[in-house]
C-alpha positions in Angstrom: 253.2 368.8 189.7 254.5 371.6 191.8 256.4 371.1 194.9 255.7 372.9 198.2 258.5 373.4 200.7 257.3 375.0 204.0 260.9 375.8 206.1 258.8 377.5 209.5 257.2 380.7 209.9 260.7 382.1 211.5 262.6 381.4 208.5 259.9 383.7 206.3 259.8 386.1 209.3 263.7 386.3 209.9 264.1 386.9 206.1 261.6 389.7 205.6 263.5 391.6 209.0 266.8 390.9 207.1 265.0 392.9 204.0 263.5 395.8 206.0 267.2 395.9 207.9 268.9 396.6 204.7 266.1 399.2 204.0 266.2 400.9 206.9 270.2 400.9 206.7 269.6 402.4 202.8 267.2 404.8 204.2 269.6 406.2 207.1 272.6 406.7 204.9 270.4 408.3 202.1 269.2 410.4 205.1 273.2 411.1 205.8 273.4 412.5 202.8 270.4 414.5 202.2 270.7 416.2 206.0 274.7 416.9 204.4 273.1 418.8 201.5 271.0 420.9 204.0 273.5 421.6 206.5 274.6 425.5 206.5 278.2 425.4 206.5 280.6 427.6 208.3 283.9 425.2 209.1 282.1 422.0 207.9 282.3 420.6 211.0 278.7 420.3 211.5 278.3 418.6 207.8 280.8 415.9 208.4 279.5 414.7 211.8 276.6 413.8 210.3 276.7 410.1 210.3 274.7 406.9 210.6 275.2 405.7 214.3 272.9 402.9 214.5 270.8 400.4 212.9 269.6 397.9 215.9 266.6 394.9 215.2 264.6 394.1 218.0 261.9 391.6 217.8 259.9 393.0 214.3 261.2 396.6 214.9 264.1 398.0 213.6 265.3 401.6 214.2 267.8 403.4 212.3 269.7 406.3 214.1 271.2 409.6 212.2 273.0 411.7 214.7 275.8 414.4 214.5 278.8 413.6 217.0 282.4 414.7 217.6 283.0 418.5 217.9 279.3 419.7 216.5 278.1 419.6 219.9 276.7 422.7 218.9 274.1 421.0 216.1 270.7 421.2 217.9 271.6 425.1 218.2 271.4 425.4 214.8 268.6 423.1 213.6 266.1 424.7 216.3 267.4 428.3 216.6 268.1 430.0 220.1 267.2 433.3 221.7 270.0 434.8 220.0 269.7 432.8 216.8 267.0 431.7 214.4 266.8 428.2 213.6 268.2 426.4 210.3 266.6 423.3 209.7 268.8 420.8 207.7 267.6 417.4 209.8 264.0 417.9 210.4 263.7 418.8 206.4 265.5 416.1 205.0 263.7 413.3 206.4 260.3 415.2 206.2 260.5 415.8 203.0 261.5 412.1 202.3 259.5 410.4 204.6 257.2 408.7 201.6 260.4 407.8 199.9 261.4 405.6 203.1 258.2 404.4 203.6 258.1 403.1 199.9 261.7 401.7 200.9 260.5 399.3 203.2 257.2 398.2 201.6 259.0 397.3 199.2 261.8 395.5 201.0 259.3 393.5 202.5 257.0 392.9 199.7 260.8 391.7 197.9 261.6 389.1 200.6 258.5 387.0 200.2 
C-alpha cells in the first residue's frame, strides 16, 4: 500500500515560489543577454550596464528587474528616440519577442515543483 505524507499547504506553496523564483531569475539574465545582443554599440557602455538588478518575492508575486545603470544614463534616449534622434529599440524587443519563451519558463517551473 502507498503512503501519503501531507507536510501543509505552505510547504507545497513555498516550494512552487522557490521554482517560479529560479525562473524568473533564468528569465531576467536570459533577458540580460538578449537586450546585450540588441544594444547599438558606440563605446559599449550602454551594452555592459545592462544588468539584472533585482529579483524580489512578495507574497505569490515575484518580479524580476533588468535595468541599465552606471554611466548609460543616457539609455532611455536611445531605446525611445528624441526630437533629435530616432529611437533604437534593444529592450522593448528582446523581451517582446521572448515573452512566450518566459511564460513557458514559469509554467513549467511551477508545473516541476509539484
Amino acid at each position: 500500500m502507498g503512503v501519503f505524507s501531507y507536510v501543509g499547504l505552505g510547504v507545497l506553496l513555498g516550494k512552487g515560489m522557490s521554482a517560479v523564483e529560479q525562473a524568473v531569475t533564468e528569465s531576467c539574465e536570459d533577458l540580460v543577454g538578449r537586450a546585450q545582443d540588441l544594444t547599438p554599440v558606440d563605446t559599449g557602455t550602454l551594452r555592459a550596464s545592462i544588468h539584472v538588478e533585482s529579483v524580489e518575492r512578495s507574497g505569490f508575486t515575484v518580479t524580476g528587474t533588468v535595468a541599465t545603470g552606471g554611466e548609460a544614463d543616457y539609455a532611455a534616449y536611445v531605446e525611445f528616440g528624441t526630437v533629435n534622434m530616432g529611437a533604437q529599440p534593444y529592450m522593448t524587443p528582446a523581451l517582446l519577442e521572448n515573452q512566450a519563451v518566459y511564460r513557458e519558463a514559469m509554467a513549467r517551473a511551477a508545473q516541476g515543483a509539484f
